[in-house]
MARNUZA-275546 format. One record per residue (C-alpha): residue number from 1; residue in three letters; chain; x, y, z. Coordinates in steps of 0.02 Angstrom, whole numbers. Layout:
# MARNUZA-275546
k|r|c|east|north|up
NUM|ALA|A|X|Y|Z
...
***
This chain:
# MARNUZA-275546
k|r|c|east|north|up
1|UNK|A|-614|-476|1756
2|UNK|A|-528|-368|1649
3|UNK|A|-454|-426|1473
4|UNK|A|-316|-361|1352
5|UNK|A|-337|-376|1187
6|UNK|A|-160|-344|1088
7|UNK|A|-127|-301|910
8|UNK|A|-66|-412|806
9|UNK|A|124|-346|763
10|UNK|A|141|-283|586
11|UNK|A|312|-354|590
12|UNK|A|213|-505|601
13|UNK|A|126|-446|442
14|UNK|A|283|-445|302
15|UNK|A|315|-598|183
16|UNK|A|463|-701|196
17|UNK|A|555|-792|64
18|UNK|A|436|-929|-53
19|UNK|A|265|-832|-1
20|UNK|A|148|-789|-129
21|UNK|A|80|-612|-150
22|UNK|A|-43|-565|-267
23|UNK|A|-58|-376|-318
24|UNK|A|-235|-322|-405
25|UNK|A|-230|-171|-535
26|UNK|A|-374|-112|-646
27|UNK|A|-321|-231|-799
28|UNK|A|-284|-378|-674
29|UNK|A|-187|-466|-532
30|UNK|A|9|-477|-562
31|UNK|A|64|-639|-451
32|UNK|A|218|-657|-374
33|UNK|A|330|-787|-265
34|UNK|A|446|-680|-169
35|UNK|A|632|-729|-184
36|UNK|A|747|-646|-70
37|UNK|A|688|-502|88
38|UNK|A|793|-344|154
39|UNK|A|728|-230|282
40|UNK|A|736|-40|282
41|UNK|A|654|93|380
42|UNK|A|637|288|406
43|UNK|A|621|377|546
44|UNK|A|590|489|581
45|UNK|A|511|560|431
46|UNK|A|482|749|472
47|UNK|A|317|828|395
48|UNK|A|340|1001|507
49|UNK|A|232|1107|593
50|UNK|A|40|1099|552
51|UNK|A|-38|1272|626
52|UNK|A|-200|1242|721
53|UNK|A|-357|1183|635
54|UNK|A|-251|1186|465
55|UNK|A|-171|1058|329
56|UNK|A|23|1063|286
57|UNK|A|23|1200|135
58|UNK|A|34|1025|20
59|UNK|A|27|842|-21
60|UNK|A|210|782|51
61|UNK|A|292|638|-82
62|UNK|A|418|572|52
63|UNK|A|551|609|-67
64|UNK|A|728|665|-48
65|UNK|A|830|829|-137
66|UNK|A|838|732|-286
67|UNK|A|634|683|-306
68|UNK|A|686|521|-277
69|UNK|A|549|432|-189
70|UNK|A|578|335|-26
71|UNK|A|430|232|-40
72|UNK|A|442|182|-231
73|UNK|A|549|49|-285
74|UNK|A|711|115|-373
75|UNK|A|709|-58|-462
76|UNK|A|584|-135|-579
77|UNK|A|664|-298|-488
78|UNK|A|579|-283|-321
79|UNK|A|434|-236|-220
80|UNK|A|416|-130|-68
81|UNK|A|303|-168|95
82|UNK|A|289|-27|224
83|UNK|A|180|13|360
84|UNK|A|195|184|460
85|UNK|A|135|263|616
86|UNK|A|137|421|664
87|UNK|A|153|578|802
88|UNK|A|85|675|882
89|UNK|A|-55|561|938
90|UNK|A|-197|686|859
91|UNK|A|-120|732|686
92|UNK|A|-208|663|574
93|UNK|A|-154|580|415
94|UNK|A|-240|581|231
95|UNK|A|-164|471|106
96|UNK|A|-177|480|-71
97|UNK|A|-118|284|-180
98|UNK|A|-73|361|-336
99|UNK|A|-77|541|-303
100|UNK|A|-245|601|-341
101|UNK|A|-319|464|-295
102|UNK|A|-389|461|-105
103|UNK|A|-379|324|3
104|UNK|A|-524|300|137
105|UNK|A|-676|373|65
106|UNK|A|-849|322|113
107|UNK|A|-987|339|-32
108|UNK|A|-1121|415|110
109|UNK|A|-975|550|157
110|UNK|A|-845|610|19
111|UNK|A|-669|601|120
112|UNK|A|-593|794|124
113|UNK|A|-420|824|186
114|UNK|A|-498|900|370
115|UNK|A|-660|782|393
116|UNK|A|-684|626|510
117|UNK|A|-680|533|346
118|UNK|A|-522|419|309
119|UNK|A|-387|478|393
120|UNK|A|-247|386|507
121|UNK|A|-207|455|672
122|UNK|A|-95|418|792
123|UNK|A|-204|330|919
124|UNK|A|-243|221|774
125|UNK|A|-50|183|729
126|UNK|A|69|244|834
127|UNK|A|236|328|810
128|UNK|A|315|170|898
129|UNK|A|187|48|851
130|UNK|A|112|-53|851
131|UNK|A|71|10|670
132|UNK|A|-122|-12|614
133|UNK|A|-158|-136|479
134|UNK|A|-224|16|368
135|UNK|A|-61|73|337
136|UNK|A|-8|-49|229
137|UNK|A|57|-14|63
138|UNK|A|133|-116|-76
139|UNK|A|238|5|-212
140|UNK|A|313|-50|-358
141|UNK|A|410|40|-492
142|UNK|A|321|213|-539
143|UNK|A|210|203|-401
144|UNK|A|186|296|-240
145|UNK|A|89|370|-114
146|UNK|A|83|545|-43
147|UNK|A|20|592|103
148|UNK|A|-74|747|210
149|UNK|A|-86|811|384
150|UNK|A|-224|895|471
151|UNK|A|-200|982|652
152|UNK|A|-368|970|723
153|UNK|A|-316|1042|895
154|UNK|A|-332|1240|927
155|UNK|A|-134|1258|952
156|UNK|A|3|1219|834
157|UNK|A|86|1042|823
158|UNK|A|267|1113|787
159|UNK|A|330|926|751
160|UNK|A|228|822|653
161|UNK|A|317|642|614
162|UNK|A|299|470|521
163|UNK|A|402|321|561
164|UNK|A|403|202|414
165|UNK|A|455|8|429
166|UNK|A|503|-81|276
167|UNK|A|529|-222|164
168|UNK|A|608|-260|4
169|UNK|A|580|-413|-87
170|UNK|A|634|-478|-254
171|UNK|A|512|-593|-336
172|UNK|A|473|-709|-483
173|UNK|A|317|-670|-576
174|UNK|A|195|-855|-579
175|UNK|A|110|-868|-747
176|UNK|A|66|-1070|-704
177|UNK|A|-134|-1025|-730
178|UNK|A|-158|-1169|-566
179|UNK|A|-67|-1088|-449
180|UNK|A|-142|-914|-504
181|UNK|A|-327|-989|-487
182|UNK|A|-280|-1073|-298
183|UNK|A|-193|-889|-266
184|UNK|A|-372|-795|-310
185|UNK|A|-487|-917|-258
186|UNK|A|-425|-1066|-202
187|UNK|A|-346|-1148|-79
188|UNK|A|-170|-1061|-86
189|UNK|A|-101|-962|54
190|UNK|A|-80|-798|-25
191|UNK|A|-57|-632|11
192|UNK|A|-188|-518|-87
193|UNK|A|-198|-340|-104
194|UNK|A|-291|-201|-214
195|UNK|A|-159|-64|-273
196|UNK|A|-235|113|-228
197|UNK|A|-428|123|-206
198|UNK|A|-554|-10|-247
199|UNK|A|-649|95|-321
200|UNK|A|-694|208|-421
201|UNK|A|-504|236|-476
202|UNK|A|-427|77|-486
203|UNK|A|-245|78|-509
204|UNK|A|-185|38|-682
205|UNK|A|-26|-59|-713
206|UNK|A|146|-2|-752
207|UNK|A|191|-37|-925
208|UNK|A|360|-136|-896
209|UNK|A|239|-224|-774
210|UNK|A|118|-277|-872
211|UNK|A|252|-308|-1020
212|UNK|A|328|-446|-890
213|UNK|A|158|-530|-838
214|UNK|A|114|-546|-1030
215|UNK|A|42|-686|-1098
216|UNK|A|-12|-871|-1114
217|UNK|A|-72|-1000|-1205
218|UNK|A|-242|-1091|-1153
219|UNK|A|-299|-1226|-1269
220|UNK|A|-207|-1169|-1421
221|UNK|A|-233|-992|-1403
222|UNK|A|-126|-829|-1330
223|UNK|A|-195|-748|-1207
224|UNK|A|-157|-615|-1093
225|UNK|A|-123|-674|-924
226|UNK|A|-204|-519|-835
227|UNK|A|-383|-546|-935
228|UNK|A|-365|-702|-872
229|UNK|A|-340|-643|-689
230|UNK|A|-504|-546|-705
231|UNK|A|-596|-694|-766
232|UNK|A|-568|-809|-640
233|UNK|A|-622|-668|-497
234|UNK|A|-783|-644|-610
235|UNK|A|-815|-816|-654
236|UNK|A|-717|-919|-526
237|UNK|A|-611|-994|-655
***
C-alpha cells in the first residue's frame, strides 16, 4: 500500500482579517490584530548565473534601481508575509534576517555560505511550490532579509531564480495585557514568530516600533508594554 503524504499549502499559511500575530524582538513581543490583507508577489526574481562549486560574488537585497527593498514594508502602517521557493532544484539558498545575521545555524556545525548547514534548496521549496514552511518571513519597516546562492554542481547554473508570494496586512497594535498573556501563553489562537535568529542575535526593534507599542499602566504604575511581554514568557504571567 503506498501512501502520499502532501504539504500543507503555504497559501494556507497567511492571516486573514481579525487574526492575531505576535512578532518577538530582543526587547519583547509587539502584538498585533491584522485589519485589512492585499496580496503581492514576484517572480521571477532573477539572482543570475552561479559558476560551479561557487557563491554569487555577494549577499543579493532583492531591491530595485532605487535600493528600495521589495521585501520591506514601504509603510510603518503594515506588515509583510512572504514565503519563496526557488530554481534550479540544487541551488542552494543562505539567508541572512537582518543582514549579518544568519539564519539556520546549528551550534555543533557553524552554518558557512557553501556547507550542508542551513540552507534552502529547491527540493525543499520549489520554484512552483509548494513553498517550505522555512521560508517564512515577517518584515516590517527597516527590516529585511538578504539572501545567498551556492552552485554545488560541477557545471554552471546560468539561471538561478526565486519566486516570492506575498501578503500585506495593516494592523492595530493590542496593548489589553489579557489578550497579550492568552496570545503568549494562553489559550488564544495566535500566530507567533521570532524576528531573525533565536539566538545568539536576536533582532532588536525598530524605534517608531517600539515608540507605538509603548507603555501601560499595571496597578498604578507605567510600564513598558514590551518588559512586560518578556515577563510573562519568563514567568508565565
Amino acid at each position: 500500500m503506498q501512501v502520499s503524504l502532501l504539504k500543507t499549502s503555504h497559501e494556507d499559511l497567511f492571516l486573514d482579517q481579525g487574526h492575531l500575530l505576535a512578532l518577538g524582538f530582543l526587547e519583547g513581543w509587539a502584538c498585533f490584530r491584522i485589519k485589512h490583507r492585499e496580496w503581492a508577489n514576484l517572480e521571477p526574481w532573477p539572482l543570475g548565473v552561479v559558476t560551479a562549486l561557487a557563491n554569487l560574488a555577494g549577499y543579493n537585497e532583492i531591491q530595485d534601481t532605487q535600493s528600495r527593498h521589495f521585501l520591506e514594508p514601504h509603510d510603518e502602517d503594515l506588515i509583510y508575509h512572504s514565503y519563496w521557493g526557488v530554481t534550479p532544484t540544487r541551488a542552494r539558498i543562505y539567508v541572512q534576517y537582518p543582514p549579518r545575521a544568519d539564519i539556520g545555524s546549528m551550534l555543533s556545525v557553524p552554518r558557512s555560505e557553501t556547507g550542508d548547514v542551513g540552507y534552502i534548496d529547491g527540493a525543499k521549496s520549489p520554484f512552483n511550490g509548494p513553498f517550505s514552511n522555512a521560508t517564512e518571513l515577517f518584515t516590517v519597516k527597516e527590516k529585511y532579509p538578504q539572501v545567498q546562492a551556492y552552485n554545488p554542481l560541477n557545471d554552471d547554473m546560468y539561471n538561478v531564480m526565486l519566486n516570492f508570494d506575498q501578503r500585506h496586512y495593516t494592523y492595530t497594535i493590542i496593548k489589553n495585557i489579557d489578550l497579550i498573556k492568552s496570545m503568549l501563553i494562553g489559550t488564544a489562537r495566535a500566530k507567533r514568530y521570532t524576528m531573525g535568529t533565536a539566538w545568539p542575535n536576536v533582532m532588536t526593534i525598530p524605534d517608531w516600533l517600539k515608540n507605538a507599542v509603548g507603555s501601560i499602566v499595571i496597578e498604578g504604575k507605567r510600564v513598558s508594554l514590551l518588559a512586560e511581554t518578556l515577563k510573562i514568557m519568563e514567568e508565565g504571567g
